[in-house]
N, C-alpha and C positions, 0 to 999 in steps of 0.2 A: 504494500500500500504506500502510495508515494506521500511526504511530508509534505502539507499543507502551510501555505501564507499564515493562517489563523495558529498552528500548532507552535511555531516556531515563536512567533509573536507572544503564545500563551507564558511557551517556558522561557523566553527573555523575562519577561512581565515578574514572576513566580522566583526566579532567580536573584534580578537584580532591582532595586526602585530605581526604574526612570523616570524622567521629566517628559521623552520623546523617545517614542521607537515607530520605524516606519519599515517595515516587509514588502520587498517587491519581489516578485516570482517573475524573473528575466527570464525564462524558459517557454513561455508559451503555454504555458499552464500544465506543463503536466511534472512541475514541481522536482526537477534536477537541477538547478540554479537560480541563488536568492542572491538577493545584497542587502543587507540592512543598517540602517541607521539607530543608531541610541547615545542617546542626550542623558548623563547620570553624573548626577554628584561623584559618587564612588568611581569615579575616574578620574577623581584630583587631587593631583600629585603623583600621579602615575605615568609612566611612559606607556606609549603607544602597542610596544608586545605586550606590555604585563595586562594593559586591555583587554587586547584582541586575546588571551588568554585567559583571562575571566569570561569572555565570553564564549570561547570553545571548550572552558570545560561544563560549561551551563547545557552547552547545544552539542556536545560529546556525540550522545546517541542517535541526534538528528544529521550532525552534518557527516556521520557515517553511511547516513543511508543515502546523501545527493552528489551530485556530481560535484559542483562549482558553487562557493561560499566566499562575498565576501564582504566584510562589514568597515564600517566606519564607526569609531565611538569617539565621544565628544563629550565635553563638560559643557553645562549650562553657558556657562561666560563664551566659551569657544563657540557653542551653539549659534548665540545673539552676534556674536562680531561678525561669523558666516552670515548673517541675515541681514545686517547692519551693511554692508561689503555688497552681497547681492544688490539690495536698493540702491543702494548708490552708482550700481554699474548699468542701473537699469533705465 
């Protein structure tokens, strides 16, 4: 049974408190490669592996079962300046 947009979403959610998480299913829907986004406190003061490794051992069992994984995490402050940054390009 292929990993779902909502499943992965769930055990982000149940794992970590975010502020923002956004699951896209770049596959065409039949759920072999995601990219996600999450906006968490608990990623500050952290460097970018120790992230991306809180969040693989969160999704361990899920990103065993898909092809292509890949996320971005971010702190709240990083968050805003990225959105701050967009507008102003816009």
């Amino acid at each position: 049974m292929p990993i779902t947009r909502e499943e992965l979403e769930a055990v982000i959610r149940a794992a970590i408190p975010v502020t923002k998480v956004n699951v896209e299913d770049n596959s065409g829907g039949c759920g072999e490669k995601y990219s996600v986004l999450i906006v968490s406190k608990e990623f500050e003061g952290k460097t970018t592996l120790a992230r991306h490794r809180m969040v693989n051992e969160a999704l361990k069992t899920q990103i065993a079962q898909i092809h292509a994984f890949t996320q971005k995490t971010l702190t709240p402050e990083q968050w805003e300046d990225s959105q701050n940054a967009s507008n102003v390009t816009s």
